[in-house]
N, C-alpha and C positions, 0 to 999 in steps of 0.2 A: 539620631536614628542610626541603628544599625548595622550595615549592610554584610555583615561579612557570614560566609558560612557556617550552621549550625555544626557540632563538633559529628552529629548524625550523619548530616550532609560529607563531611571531609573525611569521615569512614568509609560511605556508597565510593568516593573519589579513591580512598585508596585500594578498597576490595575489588573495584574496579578497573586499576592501571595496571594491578599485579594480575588479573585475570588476562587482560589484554593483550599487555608486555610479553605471555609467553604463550600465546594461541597466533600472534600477529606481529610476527618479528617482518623483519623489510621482505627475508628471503621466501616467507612464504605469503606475504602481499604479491610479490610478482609472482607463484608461481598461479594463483588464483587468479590471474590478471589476464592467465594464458588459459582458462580452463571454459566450458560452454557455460556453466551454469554459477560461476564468480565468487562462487563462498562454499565452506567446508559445512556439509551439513552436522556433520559430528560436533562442533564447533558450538552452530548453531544452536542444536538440543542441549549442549552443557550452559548455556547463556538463558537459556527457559527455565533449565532444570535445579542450577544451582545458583543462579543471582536470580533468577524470576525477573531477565531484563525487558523482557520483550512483554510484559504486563504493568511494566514500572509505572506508569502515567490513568492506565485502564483502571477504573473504580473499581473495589474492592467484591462489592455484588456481581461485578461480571469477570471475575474472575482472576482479576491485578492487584495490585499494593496500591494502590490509590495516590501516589504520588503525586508532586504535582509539576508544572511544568521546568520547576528551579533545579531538580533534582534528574529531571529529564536532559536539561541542559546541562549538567555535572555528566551525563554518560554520556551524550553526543560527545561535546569536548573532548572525554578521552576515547572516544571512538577516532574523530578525527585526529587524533594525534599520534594514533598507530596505520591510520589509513585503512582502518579496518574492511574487510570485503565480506561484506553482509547484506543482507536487505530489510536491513534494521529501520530506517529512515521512510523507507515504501509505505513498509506495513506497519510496525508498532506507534509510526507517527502520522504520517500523510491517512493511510487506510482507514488504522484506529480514529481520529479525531474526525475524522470526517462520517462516519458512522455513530460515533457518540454525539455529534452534534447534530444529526438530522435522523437516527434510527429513532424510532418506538421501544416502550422498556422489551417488547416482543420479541423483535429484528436487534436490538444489543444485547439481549440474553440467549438467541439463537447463535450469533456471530463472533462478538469479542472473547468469552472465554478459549479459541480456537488459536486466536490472534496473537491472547495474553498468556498461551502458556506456548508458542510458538510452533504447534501443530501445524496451523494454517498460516500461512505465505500472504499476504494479500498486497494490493495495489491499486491505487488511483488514476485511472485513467481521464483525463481533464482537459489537454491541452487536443488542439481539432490542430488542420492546415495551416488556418489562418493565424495561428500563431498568437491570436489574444486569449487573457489569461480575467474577463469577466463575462458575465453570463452571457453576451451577446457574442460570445465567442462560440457556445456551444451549439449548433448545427444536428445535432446526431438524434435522428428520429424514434420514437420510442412509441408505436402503437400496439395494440389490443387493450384487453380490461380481462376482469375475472380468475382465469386459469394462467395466465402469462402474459407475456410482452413479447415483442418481434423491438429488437433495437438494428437499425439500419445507420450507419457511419464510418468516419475513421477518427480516430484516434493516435496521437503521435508522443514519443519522451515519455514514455511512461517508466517510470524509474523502477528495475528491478521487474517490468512485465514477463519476461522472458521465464524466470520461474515461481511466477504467481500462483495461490491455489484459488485464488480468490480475487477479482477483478471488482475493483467500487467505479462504475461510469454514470457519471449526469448524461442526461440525456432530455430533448424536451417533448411534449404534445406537440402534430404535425399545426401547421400554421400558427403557433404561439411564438411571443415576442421577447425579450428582456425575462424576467425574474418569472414572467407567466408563465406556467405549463411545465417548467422545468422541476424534474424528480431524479433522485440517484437510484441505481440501481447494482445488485452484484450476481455478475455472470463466472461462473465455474470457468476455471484455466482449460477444460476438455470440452466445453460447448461444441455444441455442431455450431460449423459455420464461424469458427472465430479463426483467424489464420493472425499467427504472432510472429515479426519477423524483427532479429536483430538489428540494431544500425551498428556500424564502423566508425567509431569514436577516434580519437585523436591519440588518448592516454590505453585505447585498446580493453579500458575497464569493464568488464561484462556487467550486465545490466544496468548502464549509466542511460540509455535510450530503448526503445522497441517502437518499431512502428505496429499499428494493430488493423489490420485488415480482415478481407477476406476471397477466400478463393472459390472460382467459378461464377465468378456475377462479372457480367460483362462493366455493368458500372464499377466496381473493385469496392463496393461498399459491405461492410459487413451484415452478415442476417446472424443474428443473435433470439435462441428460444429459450425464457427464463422459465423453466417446467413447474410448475407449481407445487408447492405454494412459492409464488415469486417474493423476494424481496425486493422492498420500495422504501428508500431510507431518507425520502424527504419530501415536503408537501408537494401536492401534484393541484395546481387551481383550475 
C-alpha cells in the first residue's frame, strides 16, 4: 500500500508554501499579533481568490474544489508552519464541517458558498463555562418555533469570534437532556443582543479566544433573535 503523496497533492504543497512564504514572513506574524482583528484582510481575499483555499474541502455544488480531508491537511501543515494569522481553521474547517454535516441540501446551499469563496468569516461557537466538550456540556437555551429562535447562553474560546460574519452555536430545547433536543443554529456577527468580548491570551494572538456574552441582562446571558427565515443545521427531537 501506498502512502505517499500524489504528485497533484505535492503541487497544492508547493503552490502553497510559495504563496505563504511571502504573504507570512515572521515579521509580519508579529505585526498582526498586535493588531484588533489578527489577519490581513487583503491577504485573506487573495487566498479565496487565487488558490480557492478557503473552499478546498467544501463540495463542489456549494461552491469548493471538493477536496478531501488529505489535501486539507497539506494546507493546514503549511499554514502552521509559517504561523499563519487567519481565520482559516474557525471557518473553512470547524464552521464549514459542522454545517456540511448537519445542514439540509437548503441551509449548505444558502451558507457554504459564502464560506467557500471566503466572503463570509464564520465560526463555531461550542464550548459553554463548564468547560466539557460533549453534548451534555451544552447548556444554552434555544426557544420559539416558526419565524425564529430567542438563544439565551454564553459561550466561551471561540476561535477567531471576534471577527466572525457568521456564528454556527448548538444550542438545546429548554428542559431536554444529552443528544435530545439539541440543534445548531447561525446568528449574524451584528445580532441584537450578542455582545463579543476579547480574552488576553498568553501568545497575545488575536482571535485565539472570545468570550460571547451579553449586555444589559442582569443575568449576563445572551438574547439572541434569528430573524427569519432562521437557520437550523441539525435535527431538533
Amino acid at each position: 500500500m501506498n502512502f505517499a503523496f500524489s504528485e497533484e497533492q505535492e503541487e497544492l504543497r508547493r503552490a502553497v508554501r510559495q504563496f505563504l512564504e511571502a504573504k507570512s514572513p515572521e515579521t509580519e506574524v508579529r505585526r498582526l499579533m498586535e493588531t484588533t482583528e489578527g489577519y490581513d484582510p487583503a491577504v485573506w481575499k487573495q487566498m479565496g481568490q487565487e488558490l480557492m483555499l478557503q473552499g478546498l474541502a467544501i463540495p463542489e455544488e456549494y461552491g469548493g474544489q471538493g477536496f478531501t480531508f488529505i489535501e486539507l491537511g497539506i494546507v493546514l501543515e503549511e499554514m502552521g508552519r509559517v504561523l499563519l494569522c487567519a481565520p482559516y481553521v474557525a471557518s473553512a474547517v470547524l464552521a464549514a464541517n459542522a454545517i456540511m454535516n448537519a445542514g439540509t441540501d437548503e441551509q449548505k446551499s444558502a451558507l457554504l458558498p459564502g464560506i467557500a469563496s471566503g466572503d463570509t468569516i464564520a465560526a463555531l461557537a461550542f464550548t459553554e463555562p463548564s468547560g466539557k466538550w460533549d453534548e451534555a456540556g451544552i447548556t444554552m437555551k434555544a426557544s420559539g418555533s416558526g419565524g425564529g429562535f430567542t438563544l439565551n447562553g454564553t459561550k466561551m474560546f471561540v476561535l477567531d469570534g471576534h471577527t466572525a460574519d457568521l456564528i454556527v452555536v448548538p444550542a438545546r430545547r429548554p428542559g431536554s437532556q444529552g443528544e435530545d433536543g439539541l440543534s445548531f443554529f447561525t446568528v449574524t456577527g451584528d445580532a441584537p443582543g450578542l455582545e463579543r468580548r476579547r480574552l488576553n491570551v498568553i501568545t497575545e494572538a488575536a482571535g485565539l479566544g472570545l468570550y460571547i456574552d451579553a449586555a444589559g441582562h442582569c443575568d449576563r446571558k445572551a438574547k439572541w433573535r434569528i430573524p427569519y427565515p432562521h437557520r437550523r443545521v441539525i435535527r431538533s427531537s
